[in-house]
KEKE-820027 format. One record per residue (C-alpha): x, z, y; residue number from 0. Coordinates in nm, 2 decimals. Example, Ala and Ser with C-alpha at 12.3 -4.5 7.8 and 13.67 -1.06 7.14 Angstrom:
<<1.23 0.78 -0.45> 0>
<<1.37 0.71 -0.11> 1>
//
This chain:
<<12.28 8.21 11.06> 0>
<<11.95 8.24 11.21> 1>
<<11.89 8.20 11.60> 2>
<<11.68 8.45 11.79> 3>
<<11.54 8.37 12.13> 4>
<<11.42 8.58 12.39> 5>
<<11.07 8.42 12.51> 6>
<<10.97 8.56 12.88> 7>
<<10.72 8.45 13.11> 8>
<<10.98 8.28 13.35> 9>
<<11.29 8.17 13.13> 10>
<<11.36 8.11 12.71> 11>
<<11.72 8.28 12.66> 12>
<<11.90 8.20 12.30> 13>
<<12.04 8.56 12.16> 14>
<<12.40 8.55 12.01> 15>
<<12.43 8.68 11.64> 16>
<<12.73 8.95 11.69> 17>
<<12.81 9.06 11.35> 18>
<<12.97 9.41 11.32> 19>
<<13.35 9.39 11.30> 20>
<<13.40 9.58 11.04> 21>
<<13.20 9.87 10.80> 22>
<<13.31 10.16 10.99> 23>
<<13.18 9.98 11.33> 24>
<<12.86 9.93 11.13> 25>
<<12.84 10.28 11.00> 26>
<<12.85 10.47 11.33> 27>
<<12.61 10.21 11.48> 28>
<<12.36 10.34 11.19> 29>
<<12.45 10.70 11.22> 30>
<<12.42 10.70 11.56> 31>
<<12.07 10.51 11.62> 32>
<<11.86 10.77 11.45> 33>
<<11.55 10.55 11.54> 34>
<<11.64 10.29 11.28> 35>
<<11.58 10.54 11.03> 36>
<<11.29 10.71 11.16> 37>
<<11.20 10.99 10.92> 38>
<<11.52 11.10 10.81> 39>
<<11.73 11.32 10.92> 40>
<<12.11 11.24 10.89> 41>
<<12.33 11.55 10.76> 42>
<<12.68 11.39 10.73> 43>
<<12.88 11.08 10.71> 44>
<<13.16 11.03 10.44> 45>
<<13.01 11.28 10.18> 46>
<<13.27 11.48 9.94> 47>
<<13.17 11.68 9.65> 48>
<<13.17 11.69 9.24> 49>
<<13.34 11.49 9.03> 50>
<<13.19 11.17 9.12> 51>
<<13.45 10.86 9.15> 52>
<<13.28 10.73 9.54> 53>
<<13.11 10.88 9.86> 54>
<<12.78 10.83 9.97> 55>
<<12.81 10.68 10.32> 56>
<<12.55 10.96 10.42> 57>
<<12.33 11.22 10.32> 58>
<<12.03 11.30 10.49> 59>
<<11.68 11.46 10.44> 60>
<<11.32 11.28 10.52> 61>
<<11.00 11.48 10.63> 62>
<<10.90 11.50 10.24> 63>
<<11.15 11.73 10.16> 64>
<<11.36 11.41 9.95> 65>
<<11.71 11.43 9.95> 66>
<<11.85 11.06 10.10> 67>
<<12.17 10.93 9.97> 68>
<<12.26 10.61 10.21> 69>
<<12.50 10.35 10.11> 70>
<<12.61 10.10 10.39> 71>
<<12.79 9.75 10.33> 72>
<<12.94 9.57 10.60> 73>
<<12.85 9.24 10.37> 74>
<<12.63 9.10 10.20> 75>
<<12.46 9.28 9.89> 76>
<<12.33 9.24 9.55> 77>
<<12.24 9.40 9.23> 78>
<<12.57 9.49 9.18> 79>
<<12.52 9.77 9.44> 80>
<<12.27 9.96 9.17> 81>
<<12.55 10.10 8.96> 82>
<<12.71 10.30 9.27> 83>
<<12.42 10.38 9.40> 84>
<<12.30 10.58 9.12> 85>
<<12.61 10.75 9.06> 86>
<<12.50 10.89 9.35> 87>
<<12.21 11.01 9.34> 88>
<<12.27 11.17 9.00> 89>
<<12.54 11.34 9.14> 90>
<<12.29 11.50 9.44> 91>
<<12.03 11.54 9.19> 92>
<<12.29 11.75 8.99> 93>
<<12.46 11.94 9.25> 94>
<<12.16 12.08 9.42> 95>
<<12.39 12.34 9.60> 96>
<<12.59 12.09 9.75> 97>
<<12.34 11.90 9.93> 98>
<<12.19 12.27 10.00> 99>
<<12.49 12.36 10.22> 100>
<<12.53 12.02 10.43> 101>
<<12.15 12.15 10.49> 102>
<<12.20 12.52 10.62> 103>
<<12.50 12.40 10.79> 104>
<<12.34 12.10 10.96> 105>
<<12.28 12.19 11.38> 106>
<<12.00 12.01 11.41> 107>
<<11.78 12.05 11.09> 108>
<<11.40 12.02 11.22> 109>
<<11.22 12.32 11.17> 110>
<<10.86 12.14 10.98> 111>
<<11.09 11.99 10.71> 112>
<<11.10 12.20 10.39> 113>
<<11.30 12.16 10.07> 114>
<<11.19 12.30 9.70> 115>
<<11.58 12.32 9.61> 116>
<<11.42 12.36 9.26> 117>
<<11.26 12.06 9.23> 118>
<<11.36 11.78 9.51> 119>
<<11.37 11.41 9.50> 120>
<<11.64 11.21 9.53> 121>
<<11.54 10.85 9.78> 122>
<<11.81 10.61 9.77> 123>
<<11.86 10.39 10.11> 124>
<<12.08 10.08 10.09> 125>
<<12.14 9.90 10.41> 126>
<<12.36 9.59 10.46> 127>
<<12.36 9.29 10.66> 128>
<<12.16 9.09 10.43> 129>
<<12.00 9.14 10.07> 130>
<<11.95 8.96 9.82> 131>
<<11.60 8.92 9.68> 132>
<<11.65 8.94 9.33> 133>
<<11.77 9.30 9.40> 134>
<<11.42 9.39 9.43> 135>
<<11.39 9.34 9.05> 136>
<<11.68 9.57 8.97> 137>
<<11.53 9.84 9.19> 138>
<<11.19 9.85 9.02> 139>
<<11.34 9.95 8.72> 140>
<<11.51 10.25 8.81> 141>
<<11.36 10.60 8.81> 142>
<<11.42 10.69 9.16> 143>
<<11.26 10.57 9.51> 144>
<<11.48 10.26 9.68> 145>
<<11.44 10.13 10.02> 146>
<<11.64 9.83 10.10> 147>
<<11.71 9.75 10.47> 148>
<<11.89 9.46 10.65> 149>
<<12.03 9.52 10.97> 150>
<<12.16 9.23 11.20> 151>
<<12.25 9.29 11.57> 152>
<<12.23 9.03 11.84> 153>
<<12.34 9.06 12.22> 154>
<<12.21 8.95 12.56> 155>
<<12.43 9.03 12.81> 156>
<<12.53 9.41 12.82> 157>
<<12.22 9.47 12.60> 158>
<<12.24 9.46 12.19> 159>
<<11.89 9.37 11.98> 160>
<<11.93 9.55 11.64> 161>
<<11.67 9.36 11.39> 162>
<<11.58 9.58 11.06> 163>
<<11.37 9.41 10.78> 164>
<<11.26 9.64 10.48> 165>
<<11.27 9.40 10.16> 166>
<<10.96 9.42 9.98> 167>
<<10.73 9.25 9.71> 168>
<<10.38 9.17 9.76> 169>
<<10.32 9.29 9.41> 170>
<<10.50 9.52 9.24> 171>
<<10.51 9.64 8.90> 172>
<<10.42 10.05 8.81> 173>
<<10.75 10.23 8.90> 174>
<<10.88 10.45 8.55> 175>
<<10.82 10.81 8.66> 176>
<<11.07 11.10 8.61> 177>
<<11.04 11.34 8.45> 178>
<<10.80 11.53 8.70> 179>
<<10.63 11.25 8.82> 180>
<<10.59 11.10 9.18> 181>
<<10.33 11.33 9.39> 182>
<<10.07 11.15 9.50> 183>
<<9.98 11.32 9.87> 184>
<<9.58 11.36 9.91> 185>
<<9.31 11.62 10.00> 186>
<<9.34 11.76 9.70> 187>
<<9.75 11.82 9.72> 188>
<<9.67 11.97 10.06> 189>
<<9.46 12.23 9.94> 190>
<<9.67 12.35 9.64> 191>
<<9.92 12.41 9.92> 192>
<<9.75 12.44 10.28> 193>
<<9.47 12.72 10.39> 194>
<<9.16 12.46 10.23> 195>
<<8.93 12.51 10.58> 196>
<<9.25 12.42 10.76> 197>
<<9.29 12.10 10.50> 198>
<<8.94 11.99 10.63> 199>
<<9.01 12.01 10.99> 200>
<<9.32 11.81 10.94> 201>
<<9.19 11.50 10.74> 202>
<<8.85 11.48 11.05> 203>
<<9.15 11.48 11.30> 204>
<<9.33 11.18 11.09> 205>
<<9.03 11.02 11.08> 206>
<<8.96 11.05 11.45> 207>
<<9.31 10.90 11.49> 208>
<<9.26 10.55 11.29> 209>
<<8.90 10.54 11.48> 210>
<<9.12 10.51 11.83> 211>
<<9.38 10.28 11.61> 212>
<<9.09 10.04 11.52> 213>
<<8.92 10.07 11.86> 214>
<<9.29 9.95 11.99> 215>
<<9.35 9.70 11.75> 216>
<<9.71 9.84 11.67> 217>
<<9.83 9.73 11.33> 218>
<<9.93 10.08 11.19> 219>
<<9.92 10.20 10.86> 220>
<<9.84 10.52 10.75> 221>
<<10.01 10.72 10.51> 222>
<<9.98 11.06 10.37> 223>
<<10.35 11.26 10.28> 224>
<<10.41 11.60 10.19> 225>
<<10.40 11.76 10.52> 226>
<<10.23 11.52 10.77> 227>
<<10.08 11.22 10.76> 228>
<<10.20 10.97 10.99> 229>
<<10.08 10.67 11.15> 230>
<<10.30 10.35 11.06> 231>
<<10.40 9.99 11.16> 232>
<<10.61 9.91 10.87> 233>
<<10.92 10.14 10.83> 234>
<<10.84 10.33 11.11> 235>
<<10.65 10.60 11.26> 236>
<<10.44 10.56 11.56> 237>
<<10.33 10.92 11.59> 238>
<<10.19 11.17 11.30> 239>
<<9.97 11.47 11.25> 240>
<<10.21 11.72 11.07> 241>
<<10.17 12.08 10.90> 242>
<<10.36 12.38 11.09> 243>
<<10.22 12.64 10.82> 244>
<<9.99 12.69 10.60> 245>
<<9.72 12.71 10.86> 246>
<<9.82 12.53 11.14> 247>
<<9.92 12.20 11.25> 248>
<<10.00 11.96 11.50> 249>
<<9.97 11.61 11.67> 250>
<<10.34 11.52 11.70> 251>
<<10.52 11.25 11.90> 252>
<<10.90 11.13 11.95> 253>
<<10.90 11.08 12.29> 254>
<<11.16 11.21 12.62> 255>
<<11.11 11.49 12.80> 256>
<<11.08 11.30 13.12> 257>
<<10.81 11.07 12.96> 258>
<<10.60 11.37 12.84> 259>
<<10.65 11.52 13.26> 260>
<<10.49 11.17 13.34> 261>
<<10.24 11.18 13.13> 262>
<<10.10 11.48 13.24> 263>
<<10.18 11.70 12.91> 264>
<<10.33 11.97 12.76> 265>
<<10.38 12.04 12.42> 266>
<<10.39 12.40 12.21> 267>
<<10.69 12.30 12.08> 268>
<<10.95 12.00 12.18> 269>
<<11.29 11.95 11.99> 270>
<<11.55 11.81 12.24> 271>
<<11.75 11.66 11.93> 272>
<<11.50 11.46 11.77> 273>
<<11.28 11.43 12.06> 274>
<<10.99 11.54 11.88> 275>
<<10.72 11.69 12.07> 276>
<<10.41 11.91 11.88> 277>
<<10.11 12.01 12.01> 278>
<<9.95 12.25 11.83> 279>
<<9.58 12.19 11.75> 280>
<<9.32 12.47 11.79> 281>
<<9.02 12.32 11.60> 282>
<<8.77 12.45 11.88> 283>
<<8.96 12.27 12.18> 284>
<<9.17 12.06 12.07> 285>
<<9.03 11.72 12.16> 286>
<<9.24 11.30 12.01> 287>
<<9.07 11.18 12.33> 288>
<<9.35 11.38 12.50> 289>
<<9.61 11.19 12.33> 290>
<<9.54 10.91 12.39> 291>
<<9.80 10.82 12.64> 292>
<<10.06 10.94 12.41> 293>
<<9.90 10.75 12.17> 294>
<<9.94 10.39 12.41> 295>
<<10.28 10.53 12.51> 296>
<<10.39 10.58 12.14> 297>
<<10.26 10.24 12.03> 298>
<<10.43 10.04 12.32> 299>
<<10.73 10.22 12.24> 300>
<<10.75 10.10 11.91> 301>
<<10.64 9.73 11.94> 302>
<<10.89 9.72 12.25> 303>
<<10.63 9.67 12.55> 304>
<<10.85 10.02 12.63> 305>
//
């Protein structure tokens, strides 16, 4: 069991490992923390449908469009997890009108995600206490995407620390492609989809955006997806740049309301369920100087000086 201390500038506190009771405790801590999983967005818990011998724990869409099949454990997991998982996701990649209803009948469906019911991905999440490396060789040989997250929770007083680590190798071999291959998200994807003029505004303002991120010194990654492209430290999103149409787009922060009232700002658009707030960008006014505090705000946020 590994310890976790709490280092401030007056004291050194030791953090108690509290395991969850039992999977259903660990479940609804999941379900309920949408920050953990960032870019998703969680339909339903307990999943029914087809012929299919399981459940998927939850179902959920991410801001690609992917369909997300989560499968929790309560203990920890290995290789044998693949099987069940893929039953899965072949029975969501099968039963496209299934998924499509938990979709229309989900109340707080963003209004930037699309999905091509015709042609959608299916993104597999397992997420357990602990992993087992040598999964990591199992997923690489299967046709669809795999994200493998540990989640361990630890307590200070009244407070709770929930630790997630994304399993990953530092080389990994060429993923075998489906049938219709994985899209690759670039300028040129942008334009066969996005007004072309408005394609070219969008990658300067990206660009503008990493110039303040290497002027700060944050360690953020960025990465292109089908419908915004979002500024990342590790599995999560710091803030993004994402399309709204064909034409327009937007700089786009999860942040409170009463954060954005300190701040000074007020976005076009602002989703009380997600907390997402968009400002819409007019290419003749519209200046990344002016984010900057959301930018600071955002990033503190996420490495916890918030």
């Amino acid at each position: 069991m590994a310890n976790l201390f709490w280092k401030t500038k007056s004291s050194t506190k030791s953090l108690l490992e509290i395991p969850f009771k039992t999977e259903d405790e660990f479940e609804a801590t999941i379900f309920g923390t949408a920050e953990l999983l960032q870019d998703i967005v969680l339909l339903r818990r307990q999943v029914r449908g087809g012929a299919k011998a399981g459940i998927p724990d939850i179902v959920g869409v991410d801001r690609d469009g992917n369909i997300c099949i989560l499968e929790l454990k309560n203990t920890p997991v290995d290789a044998g997890v693949i099987p069940q998982v893929l039953e899965y996701a072949i029975w969501a990649e099968t039963n496209p009108d299934s998924i499509k209803s938990l979709w229309l009948e989900s109340e707080n469906k963003p209004d930037d995600i699309e999905v091509d019911w015709d042609n959608f991905e299916v993104r597999i999440v397992i997420i357990a206490p602990s992993i087992a490396a040598a999964t990591l060789q199992f997923v690489q040989r299967i046709n669809y995407p795999v994200d493998l997250l540990e989640v361990k929770r630890w307590a200070e007083g009244d407070n709770e620390l929930l630790m997630v680590n994304k399993l990953e190798q530092e080389e990994r071999r060429p993923r075998v492609k489906q049938a219709h291959g994985l899209q690759v998200y670039d300028g040129a994807f942008y334009k066969s989809e996005r007004n072309k003029a408005s394609v070219g505004h969008f990658l300067r303002y990206v660009k503008e955006v990493e110039e303040v991120i290497r002027e700060k010194g944050w360690l953020l990654e960025t990465k292109y997806n089908r419908y915004y492209c979002g500024f990342k430290a590790g599995f999560f999103n710091a803030f993004s740049i994402g399309w709204v149409g064909s034409k327009t787009f937007a700089f786009q922060f999860k942040i409170p309301q009463k954060e954005l009232k300190a701040l000074g700002k007020s976005p076009t658009k602002y989703d009380p369920d997600n907390q997402l707030a968009s400002f819409y960008v007019d290419v003749e006014r519209t200046r990344t100087a002016d984010f900057i505090p959301l930018f600071e705000y955002s990033y503190a946020r996420l490495s916890g000086e918030k």
